[in-house]
mmCIF file of the N, C-alpha and C atoms, coordinates in Angstrom:
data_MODEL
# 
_entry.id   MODEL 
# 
loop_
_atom_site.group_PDB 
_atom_site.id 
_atom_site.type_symbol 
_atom_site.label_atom_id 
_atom_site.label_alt_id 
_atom_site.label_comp_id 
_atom_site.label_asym_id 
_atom_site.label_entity_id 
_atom_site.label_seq_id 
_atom_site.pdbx_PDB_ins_code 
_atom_site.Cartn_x 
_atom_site.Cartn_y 
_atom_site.Cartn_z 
_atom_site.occupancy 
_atom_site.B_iso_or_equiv 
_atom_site.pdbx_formal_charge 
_atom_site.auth_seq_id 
_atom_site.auth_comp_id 
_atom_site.auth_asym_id 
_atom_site.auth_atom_id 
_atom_site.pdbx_PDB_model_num 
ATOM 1   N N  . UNK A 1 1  ? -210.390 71.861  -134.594 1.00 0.00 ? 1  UNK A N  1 
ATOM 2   C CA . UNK A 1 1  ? -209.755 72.551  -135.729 1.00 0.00 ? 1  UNK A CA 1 
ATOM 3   C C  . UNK A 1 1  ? -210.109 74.038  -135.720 1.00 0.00 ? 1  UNK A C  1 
ATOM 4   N N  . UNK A 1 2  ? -211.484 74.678  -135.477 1.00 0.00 ? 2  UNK A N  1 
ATOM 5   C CA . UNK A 1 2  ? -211.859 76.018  -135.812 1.00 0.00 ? 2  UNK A CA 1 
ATOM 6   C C  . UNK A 1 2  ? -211.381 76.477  -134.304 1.00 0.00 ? 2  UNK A C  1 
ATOM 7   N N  . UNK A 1 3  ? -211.175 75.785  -133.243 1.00 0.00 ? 3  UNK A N  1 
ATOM 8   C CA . UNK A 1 3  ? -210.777 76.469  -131.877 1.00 0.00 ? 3  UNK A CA 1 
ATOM 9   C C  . UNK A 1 3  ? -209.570 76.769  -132.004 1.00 0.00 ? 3  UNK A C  1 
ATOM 10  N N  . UNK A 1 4  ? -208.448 75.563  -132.606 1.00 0.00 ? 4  UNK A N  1 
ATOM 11  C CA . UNK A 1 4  ? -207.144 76.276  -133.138 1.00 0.00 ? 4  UNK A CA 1 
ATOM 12  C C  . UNK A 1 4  ? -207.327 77.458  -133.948 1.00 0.00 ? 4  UNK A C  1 
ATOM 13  N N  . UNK A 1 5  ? -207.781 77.596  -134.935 1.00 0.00 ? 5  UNK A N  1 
ATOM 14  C CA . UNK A 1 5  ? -207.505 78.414  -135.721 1.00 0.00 ? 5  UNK A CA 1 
ATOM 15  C C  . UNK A 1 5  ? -208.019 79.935  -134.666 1.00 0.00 ? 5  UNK A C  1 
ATOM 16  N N  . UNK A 1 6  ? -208.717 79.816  -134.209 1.00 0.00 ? 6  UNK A N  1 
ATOM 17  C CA . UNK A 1 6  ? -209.404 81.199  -133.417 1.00 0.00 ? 6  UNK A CA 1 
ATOM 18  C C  . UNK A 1 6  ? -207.990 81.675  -132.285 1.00 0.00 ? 6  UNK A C  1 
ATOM 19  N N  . UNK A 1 7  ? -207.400 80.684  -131.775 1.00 0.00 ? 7  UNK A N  1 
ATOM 20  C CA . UNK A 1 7  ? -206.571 80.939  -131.037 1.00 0.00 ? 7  UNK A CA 1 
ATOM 21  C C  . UNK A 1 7  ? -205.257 81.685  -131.629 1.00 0.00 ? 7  UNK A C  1 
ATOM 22  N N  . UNK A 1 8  ? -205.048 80.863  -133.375 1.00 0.00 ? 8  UNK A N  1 
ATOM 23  C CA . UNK A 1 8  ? -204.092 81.623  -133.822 1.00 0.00 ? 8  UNK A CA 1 
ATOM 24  C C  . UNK A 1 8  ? -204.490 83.250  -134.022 1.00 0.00 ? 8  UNK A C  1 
ATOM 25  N N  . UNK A 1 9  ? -205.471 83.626  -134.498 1.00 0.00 ? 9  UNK A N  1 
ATOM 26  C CA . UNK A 1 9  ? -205.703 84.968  -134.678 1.00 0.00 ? 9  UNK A CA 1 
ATOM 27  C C  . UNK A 1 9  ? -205.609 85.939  -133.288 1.00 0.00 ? 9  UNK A C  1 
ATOM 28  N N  . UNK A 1 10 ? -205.397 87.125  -133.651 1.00 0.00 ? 10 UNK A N  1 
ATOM 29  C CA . UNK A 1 10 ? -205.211 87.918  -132.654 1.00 0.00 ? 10 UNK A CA 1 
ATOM 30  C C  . UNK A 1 10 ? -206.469 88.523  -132.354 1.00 0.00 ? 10 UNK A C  1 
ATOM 31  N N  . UNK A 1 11 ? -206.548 89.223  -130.975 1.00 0.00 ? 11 UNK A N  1 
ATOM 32  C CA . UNK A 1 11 ? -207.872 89.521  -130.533 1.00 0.00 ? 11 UNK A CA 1 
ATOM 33  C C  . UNK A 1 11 ? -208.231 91.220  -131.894 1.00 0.00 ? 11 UNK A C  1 
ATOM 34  N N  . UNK A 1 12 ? -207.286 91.676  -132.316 1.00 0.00 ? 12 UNK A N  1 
ATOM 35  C CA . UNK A 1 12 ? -207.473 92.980  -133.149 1.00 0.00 ? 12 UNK A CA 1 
ATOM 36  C C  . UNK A 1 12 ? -208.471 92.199  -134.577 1.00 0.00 ? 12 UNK A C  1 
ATOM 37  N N  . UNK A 1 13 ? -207.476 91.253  -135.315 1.00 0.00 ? 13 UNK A N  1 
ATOM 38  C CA . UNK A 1 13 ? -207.987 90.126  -136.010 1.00 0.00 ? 13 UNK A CA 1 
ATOM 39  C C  . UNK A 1 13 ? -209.743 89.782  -135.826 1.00 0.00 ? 13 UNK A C  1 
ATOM 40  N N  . UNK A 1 14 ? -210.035 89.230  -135.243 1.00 0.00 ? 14 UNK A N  1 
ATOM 41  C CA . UNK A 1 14 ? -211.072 88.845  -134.390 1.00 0.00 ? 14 UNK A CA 1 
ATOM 42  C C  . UNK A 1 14 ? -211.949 89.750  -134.286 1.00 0.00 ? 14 UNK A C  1 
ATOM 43  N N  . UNK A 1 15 ? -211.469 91.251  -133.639 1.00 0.00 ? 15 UNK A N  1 
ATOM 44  C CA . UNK A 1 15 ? -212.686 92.158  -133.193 1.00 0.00 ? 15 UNK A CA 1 
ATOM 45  C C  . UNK A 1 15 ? -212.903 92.786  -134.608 1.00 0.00 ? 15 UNK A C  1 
ATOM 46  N N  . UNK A 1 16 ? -211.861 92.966  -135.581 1.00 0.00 ? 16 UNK A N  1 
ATOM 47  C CA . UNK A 1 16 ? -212.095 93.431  -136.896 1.00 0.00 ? 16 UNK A CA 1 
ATOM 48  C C  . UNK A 1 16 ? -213.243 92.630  -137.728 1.00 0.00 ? 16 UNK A C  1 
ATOM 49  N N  . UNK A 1 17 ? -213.143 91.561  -137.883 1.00 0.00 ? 17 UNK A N  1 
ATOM 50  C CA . UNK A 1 17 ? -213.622 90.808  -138.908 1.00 0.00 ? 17 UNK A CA 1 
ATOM 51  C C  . UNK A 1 17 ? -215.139 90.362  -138.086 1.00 0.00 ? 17 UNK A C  1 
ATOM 52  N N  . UNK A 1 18 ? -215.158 90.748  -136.859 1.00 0.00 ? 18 UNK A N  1 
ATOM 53  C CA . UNK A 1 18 ? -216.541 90.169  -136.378 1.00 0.00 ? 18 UNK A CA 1 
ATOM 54  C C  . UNK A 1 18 ? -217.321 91.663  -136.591 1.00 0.00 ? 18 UNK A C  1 
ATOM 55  N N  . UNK A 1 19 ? -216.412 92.948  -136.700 1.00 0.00 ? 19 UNK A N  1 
ATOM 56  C CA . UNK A 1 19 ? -216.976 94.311  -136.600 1.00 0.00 ? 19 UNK A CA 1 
ATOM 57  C C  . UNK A 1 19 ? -217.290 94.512  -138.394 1.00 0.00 ? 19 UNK A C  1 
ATOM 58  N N  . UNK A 1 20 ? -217.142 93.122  -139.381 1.00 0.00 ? 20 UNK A N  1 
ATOM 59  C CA . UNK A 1 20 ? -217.654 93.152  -140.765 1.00 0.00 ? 20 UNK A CA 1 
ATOM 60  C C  . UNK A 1 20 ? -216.693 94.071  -141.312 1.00 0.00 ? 20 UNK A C  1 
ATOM 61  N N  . UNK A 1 21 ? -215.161 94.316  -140.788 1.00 0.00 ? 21 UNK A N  1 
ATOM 62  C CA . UNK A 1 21 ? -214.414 95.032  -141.811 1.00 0.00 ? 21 UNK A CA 1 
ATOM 63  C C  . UNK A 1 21 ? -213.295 94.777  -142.271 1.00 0.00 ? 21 UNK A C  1 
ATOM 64  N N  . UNK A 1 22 ? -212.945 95.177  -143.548 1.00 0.00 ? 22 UNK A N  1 
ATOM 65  C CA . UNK A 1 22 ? -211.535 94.504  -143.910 1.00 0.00 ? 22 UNK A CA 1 
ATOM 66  C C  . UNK A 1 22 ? -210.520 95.496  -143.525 1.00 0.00 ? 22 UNK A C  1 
ATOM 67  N N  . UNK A 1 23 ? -209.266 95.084  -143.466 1.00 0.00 ? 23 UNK A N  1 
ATOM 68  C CA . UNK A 1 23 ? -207.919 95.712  -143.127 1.00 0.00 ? 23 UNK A CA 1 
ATOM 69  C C  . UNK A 1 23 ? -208.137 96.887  -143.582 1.00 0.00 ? 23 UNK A C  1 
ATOM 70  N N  . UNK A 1 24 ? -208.423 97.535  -145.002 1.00 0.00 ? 24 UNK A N  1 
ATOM 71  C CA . UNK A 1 24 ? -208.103 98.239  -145.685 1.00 0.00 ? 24 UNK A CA 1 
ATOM 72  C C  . UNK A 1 24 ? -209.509 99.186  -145.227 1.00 0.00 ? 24 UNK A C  1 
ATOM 73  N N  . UNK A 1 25 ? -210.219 98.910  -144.669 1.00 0.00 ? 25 UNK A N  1 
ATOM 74  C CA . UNK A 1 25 ? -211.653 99.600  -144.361 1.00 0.00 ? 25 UNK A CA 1 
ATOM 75  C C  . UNK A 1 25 ? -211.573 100.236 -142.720 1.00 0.00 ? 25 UNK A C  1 
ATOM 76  N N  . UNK A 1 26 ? -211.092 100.095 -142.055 1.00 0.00 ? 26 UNK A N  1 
ATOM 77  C CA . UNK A 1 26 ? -210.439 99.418  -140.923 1.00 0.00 ? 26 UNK A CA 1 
ATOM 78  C C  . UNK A 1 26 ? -209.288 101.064 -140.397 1.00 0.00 ? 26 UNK A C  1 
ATOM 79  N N  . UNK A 1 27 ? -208.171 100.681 -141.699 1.00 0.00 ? 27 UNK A N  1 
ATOM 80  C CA . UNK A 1 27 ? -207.254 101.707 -141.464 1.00 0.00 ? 27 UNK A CA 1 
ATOM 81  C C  . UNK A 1 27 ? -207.952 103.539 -142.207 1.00 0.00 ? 27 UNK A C  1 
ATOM 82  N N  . UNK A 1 28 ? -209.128 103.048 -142.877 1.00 0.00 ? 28 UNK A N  1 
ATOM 83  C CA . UNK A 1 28 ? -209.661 104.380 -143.073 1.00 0.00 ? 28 UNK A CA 1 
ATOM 84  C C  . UNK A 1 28 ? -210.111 105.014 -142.218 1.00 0.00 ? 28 UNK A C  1 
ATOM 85  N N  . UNK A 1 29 ? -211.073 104.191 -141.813 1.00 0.00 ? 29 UNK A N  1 
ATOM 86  C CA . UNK A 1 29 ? -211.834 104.495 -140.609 1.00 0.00 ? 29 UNK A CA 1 
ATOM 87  C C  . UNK A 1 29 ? -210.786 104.748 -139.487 1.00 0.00 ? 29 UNK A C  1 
ATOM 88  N N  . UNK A 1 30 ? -210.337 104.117 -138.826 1.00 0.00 ? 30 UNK A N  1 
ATOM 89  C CA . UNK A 1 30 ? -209.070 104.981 -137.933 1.00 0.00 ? 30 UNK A CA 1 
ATOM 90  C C  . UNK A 1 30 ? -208.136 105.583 -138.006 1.00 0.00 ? 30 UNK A C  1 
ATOM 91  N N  . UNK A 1 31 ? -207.780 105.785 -139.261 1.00 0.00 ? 31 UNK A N  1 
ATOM 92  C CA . UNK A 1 31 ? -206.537 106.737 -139.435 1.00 0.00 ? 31 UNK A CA 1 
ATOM 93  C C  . UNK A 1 31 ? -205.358 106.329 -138.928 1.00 0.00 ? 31 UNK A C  1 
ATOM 94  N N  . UNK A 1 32 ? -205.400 104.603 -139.194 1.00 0.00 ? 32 UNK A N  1 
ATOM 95  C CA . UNK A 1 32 ? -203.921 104.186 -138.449 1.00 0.00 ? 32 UNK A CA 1 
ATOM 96  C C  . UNK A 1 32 ? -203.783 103.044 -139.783 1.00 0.00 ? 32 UNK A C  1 
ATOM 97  N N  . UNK A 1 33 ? -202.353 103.398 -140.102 1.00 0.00 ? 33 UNK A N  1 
ATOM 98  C CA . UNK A 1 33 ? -201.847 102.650 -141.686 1.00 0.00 ? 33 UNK A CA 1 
ATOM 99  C C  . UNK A 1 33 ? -202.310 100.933 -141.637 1.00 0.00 ? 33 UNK A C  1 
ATOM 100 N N  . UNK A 1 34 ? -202.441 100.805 -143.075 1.00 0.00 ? 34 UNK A N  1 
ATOM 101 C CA . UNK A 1 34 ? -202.566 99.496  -143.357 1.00 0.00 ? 34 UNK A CA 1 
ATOM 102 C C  . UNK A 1 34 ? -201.567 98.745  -142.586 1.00 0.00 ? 34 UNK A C  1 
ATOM 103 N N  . UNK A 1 35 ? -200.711 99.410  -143.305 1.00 0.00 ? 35 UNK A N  1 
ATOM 104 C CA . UNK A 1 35 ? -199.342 98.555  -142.555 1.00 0.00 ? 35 UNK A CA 1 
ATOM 105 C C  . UNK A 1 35 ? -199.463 98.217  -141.125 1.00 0.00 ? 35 UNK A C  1 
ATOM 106 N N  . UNK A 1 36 ? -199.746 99.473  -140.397 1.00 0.00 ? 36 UNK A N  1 
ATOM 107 C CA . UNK A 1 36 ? -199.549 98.698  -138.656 1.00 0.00 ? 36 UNK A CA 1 
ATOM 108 C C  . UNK A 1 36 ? -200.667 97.669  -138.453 1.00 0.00 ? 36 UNK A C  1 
ATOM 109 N N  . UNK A 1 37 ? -201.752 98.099  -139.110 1.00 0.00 ? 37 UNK A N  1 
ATOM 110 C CA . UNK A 1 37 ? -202.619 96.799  -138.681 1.00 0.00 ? 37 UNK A CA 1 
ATOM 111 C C  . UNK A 1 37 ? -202.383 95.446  -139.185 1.00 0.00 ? 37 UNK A C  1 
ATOM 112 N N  . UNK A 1 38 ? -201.641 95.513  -140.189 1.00 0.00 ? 38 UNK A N  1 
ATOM 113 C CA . UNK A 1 38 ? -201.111 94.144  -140.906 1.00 0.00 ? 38 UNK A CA 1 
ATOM 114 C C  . UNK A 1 38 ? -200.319 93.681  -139.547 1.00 0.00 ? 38 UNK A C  1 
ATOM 115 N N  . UNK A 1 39 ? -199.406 94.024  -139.454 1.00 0.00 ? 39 UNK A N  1 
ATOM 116 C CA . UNK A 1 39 ? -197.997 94.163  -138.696 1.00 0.00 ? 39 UNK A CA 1 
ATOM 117 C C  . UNK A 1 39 ? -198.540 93.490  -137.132 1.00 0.00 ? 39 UNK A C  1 
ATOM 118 N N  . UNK A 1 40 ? -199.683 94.374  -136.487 1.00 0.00 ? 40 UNK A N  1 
ATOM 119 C CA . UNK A 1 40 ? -200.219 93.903  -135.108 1.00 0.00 ? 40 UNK A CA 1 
ATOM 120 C C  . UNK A 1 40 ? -200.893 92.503  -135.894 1.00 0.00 ? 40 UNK A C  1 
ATOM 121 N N  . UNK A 1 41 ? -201.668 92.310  -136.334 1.00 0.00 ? 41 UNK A N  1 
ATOM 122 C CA . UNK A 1 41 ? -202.179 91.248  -137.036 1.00 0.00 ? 41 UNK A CA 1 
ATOM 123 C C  . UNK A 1 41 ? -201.603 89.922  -137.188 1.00 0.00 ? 41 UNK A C  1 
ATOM 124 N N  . UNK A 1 42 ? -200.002 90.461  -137.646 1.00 0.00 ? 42 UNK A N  1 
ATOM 125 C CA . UNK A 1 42 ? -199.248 88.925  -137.945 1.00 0.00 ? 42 UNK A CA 1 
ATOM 126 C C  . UNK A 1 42 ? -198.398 88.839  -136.592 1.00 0.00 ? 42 UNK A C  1 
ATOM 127 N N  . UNK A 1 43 ? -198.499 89.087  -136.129 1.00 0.00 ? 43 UNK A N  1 
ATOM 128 C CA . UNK A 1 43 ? -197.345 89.506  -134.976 1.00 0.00 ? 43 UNK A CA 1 
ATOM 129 C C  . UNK A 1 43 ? -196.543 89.924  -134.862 1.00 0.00 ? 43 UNK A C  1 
ATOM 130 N N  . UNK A 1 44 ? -196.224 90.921  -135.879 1.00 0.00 ? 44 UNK A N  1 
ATOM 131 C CA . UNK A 1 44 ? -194.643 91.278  -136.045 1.00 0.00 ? 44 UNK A CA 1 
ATOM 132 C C  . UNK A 1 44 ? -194.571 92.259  -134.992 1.00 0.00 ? 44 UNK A C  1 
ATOM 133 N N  . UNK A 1 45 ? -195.501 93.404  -135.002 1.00 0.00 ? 45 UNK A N  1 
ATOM 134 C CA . UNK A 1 45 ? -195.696 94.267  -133.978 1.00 0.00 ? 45 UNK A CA 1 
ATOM 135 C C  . UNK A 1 45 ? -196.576 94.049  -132.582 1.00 0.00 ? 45 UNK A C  1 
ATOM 136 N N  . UNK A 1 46 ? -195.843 94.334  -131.426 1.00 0.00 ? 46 UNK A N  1 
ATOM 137 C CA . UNK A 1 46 ? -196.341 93.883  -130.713 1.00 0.00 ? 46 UNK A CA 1 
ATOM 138 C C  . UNK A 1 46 ? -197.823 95.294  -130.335 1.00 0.00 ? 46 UNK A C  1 
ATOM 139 N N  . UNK A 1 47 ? -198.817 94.576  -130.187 1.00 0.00 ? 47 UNK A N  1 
ATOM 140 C CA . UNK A 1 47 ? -200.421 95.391  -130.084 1.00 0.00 ? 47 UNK A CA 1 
ATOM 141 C C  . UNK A 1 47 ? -200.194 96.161  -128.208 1.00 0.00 ? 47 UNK A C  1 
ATOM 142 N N  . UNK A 1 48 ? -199.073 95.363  -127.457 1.00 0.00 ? 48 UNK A N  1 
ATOM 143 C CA . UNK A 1 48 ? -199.684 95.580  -126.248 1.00 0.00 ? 48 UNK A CA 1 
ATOM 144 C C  . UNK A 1 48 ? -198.798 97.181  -126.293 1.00 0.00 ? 48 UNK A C  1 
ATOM 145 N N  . UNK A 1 49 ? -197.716 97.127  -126.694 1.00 0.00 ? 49 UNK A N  1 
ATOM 146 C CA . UNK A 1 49 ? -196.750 98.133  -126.994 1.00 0.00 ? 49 UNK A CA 1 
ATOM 147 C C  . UNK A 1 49 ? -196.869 99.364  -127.977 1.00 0.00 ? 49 UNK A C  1 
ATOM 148 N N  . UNK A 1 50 ? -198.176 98.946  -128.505 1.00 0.00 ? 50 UNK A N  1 
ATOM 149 C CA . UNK A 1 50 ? -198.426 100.193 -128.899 1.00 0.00 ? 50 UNK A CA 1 
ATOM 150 C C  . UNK A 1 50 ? -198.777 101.629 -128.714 1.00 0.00 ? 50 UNK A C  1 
ATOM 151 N N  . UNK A 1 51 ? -198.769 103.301 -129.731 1.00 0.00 ? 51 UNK A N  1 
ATOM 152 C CA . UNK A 1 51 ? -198.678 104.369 -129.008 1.00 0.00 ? 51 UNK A CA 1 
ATOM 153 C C  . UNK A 1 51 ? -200.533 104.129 -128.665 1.00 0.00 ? 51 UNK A C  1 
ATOM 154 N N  . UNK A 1 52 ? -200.437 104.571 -127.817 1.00 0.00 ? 52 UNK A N  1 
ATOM 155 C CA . UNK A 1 52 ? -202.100 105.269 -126.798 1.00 0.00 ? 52 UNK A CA 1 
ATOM 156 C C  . UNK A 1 52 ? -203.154 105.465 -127.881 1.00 0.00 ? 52 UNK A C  1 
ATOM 157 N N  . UNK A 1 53 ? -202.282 106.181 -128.939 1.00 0.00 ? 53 UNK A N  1 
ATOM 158 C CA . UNK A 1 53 ? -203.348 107.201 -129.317 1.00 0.00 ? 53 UNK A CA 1 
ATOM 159 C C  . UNK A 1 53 ? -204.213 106.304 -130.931 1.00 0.00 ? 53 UNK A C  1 
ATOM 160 N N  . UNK A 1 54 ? -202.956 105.038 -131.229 1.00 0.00 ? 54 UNK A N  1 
ATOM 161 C CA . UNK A 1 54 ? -203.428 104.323 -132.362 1.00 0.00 ? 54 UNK A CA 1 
ATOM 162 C C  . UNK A 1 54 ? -204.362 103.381 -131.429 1.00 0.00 ? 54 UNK A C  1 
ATOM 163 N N  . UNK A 1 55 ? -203.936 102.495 -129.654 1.00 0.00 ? 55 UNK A N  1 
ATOM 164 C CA . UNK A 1 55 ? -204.935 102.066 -129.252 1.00 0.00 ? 55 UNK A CA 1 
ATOM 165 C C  . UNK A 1 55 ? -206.589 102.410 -129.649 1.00 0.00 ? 55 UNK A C  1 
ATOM 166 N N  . UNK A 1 56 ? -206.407 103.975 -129.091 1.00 0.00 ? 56 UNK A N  1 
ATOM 167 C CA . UNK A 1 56 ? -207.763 104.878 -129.230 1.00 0.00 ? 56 UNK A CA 1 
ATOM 168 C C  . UNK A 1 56 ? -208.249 104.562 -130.079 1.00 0.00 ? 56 UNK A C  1 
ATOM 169 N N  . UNK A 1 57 ? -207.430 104.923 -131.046 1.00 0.00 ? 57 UNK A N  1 
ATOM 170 C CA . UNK A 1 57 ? -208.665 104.751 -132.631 1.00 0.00 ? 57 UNK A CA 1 
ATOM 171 C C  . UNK A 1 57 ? -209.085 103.343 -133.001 1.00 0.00 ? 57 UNK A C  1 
ATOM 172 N N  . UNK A 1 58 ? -208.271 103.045 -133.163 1.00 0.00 ? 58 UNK A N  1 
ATOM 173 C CA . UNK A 1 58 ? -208.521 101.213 -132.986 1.00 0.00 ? 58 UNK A CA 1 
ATOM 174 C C  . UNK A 1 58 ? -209.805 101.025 -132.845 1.00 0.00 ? 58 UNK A C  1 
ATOM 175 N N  . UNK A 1 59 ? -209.520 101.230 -131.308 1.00 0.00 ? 59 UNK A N  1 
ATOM 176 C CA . UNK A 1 59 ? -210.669 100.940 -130.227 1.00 0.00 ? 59 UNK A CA 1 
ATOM 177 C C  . UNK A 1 59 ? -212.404 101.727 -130.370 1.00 0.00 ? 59 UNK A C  1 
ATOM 178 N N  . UNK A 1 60 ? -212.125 103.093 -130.953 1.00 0.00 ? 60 UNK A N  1 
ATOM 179 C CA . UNK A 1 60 ? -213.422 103.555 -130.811 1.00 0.00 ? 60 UNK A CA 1 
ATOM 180 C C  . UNK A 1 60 ? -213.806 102.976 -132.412 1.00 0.00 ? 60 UNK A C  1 
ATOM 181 N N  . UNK A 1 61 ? -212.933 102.647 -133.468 1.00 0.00 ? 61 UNK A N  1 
ATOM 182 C CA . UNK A 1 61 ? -213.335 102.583 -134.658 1.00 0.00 ? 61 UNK A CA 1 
ATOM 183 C C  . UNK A 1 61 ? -214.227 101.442 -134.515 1.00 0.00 ? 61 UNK A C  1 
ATOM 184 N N  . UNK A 1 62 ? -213.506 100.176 -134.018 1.00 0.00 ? 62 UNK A N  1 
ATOM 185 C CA . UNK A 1 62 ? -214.520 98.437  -133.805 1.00 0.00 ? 62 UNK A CA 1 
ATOM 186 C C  . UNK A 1 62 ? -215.344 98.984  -132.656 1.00 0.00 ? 62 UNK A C  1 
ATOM 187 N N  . UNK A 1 63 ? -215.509 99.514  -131.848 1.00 0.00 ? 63 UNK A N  1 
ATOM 188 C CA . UNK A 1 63 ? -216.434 99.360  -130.827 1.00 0.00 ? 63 UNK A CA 1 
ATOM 189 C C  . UNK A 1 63 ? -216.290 98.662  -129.671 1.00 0.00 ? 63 UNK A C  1 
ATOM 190 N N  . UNK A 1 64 ? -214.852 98.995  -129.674 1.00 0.00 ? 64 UNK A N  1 
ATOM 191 C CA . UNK A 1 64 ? -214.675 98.047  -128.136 1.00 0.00 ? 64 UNK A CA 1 
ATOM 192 C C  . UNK A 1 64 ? -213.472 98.640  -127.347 1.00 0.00 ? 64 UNK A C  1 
ATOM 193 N N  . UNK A 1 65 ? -213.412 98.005  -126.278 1.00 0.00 ? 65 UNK A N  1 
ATOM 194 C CA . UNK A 1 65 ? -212.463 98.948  -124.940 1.00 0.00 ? 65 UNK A CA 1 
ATOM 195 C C  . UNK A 1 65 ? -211.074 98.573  -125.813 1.00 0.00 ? 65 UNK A C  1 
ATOM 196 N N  . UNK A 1 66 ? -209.976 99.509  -125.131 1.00 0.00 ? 66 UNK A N  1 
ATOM 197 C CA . UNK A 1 66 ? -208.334 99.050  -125.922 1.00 0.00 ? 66 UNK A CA 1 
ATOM 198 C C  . UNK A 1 66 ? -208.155 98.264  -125.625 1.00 0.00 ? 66 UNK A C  1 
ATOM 199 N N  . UNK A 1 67 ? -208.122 97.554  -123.927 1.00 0.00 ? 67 UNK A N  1 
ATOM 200 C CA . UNK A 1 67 ? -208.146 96.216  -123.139 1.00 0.00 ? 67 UNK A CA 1 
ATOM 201 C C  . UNK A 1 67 ? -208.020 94.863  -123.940 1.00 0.00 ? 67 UNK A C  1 
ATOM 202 N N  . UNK A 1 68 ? -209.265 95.609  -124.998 1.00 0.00 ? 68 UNK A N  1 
ATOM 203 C CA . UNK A 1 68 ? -210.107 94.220  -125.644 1.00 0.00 ? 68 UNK A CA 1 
ATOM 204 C C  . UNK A 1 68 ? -208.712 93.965  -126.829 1.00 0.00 ? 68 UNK A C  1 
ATOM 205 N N  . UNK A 1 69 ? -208.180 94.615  -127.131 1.00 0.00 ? 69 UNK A N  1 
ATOM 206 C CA . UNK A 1 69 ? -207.292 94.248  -128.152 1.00 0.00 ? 69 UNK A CA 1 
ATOM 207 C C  . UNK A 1 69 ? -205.718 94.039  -127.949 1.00 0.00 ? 69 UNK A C  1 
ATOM 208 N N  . UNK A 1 70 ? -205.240 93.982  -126.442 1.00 0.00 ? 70 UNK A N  1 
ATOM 209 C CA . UNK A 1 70 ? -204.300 93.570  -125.831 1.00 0.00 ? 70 UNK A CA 1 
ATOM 210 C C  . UNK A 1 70 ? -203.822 91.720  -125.824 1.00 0.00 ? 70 UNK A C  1 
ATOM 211 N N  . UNK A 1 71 ? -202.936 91.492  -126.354 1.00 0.00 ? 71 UNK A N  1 
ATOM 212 C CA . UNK A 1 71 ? -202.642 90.129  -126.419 1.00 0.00 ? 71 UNK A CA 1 
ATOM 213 C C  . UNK A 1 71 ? -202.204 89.529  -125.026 1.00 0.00 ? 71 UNK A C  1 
ATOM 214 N N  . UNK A 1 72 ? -203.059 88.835  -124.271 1.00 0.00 ? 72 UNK A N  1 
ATOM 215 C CA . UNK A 1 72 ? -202.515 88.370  -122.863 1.00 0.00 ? 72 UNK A CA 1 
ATOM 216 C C  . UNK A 1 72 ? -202.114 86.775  -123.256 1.00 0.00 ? 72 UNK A C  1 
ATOM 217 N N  . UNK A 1 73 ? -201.319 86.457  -122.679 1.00 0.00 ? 73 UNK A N  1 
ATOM 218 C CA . UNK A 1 73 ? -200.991 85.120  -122.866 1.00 0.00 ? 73 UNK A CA 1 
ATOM 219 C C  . UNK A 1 73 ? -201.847 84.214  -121.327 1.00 0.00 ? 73 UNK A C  1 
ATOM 220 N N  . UNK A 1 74 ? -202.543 83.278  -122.137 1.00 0.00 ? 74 UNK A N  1 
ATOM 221 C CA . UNK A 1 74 ? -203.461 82.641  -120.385 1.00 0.00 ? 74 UNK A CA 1 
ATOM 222 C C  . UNK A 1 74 ? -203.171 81.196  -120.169 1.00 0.00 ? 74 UNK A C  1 
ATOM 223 N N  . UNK A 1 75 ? -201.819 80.660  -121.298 1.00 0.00 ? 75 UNK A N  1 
ATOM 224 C CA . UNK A 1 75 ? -201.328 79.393  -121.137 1.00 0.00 ? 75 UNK A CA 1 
ATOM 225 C C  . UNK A 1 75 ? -199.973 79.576  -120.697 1.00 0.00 ? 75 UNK A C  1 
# 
C-alpha cells in the first residue's frame, strides 16, 4: 500500500516534502509560482519539459541535482 502510494507521487513531490517543505514554502524560496509546482505535482505539467531556469531553482532550493526531479518512466 505505502509503495503504491510513493510511486504515485512525483519525484518533485517527494524531494519537497522529505526537504520538510510545503508547496507554498517551496515557491518562496524559489521564486517559481505556486501554481507551477502544483501543476508539475499533479501532472498536469510535464517537470521534464520544463524552462532550465525554474529546473535551477527548484533544484538548488531542495538540495538536489535537476536530474533528481525528472519523471523517467522504468516500467
Amino acid at each position: 500500500e505505502m509503495f503504491k502510494k510513493q510511486k504515485t507521487e512525483t519525484n518533485l513531490k517527494r524531494i519537497r516534502i522529505a526537504a520538510g517543505l510545503s508547496q507554498s514554502q517551496l515557491a518562496t524560496k524559489s521564486l517559481v509560482s505556486i501554481r507551477n509546482i502544483q501543476m508539475y505535482e499533479q501532472r498536469q505539467n510535464n517537470i521534464n519539459k520544463a524552462q532550465g531556469d525554474i529546473l535551477l531553482r527548484l533544484s538548488k532550493t531542495l538540495g538536489c541535482k535537476i536530474e533528481d526531479l525528472f519523471e523517467i518512466n522504468s516500467l
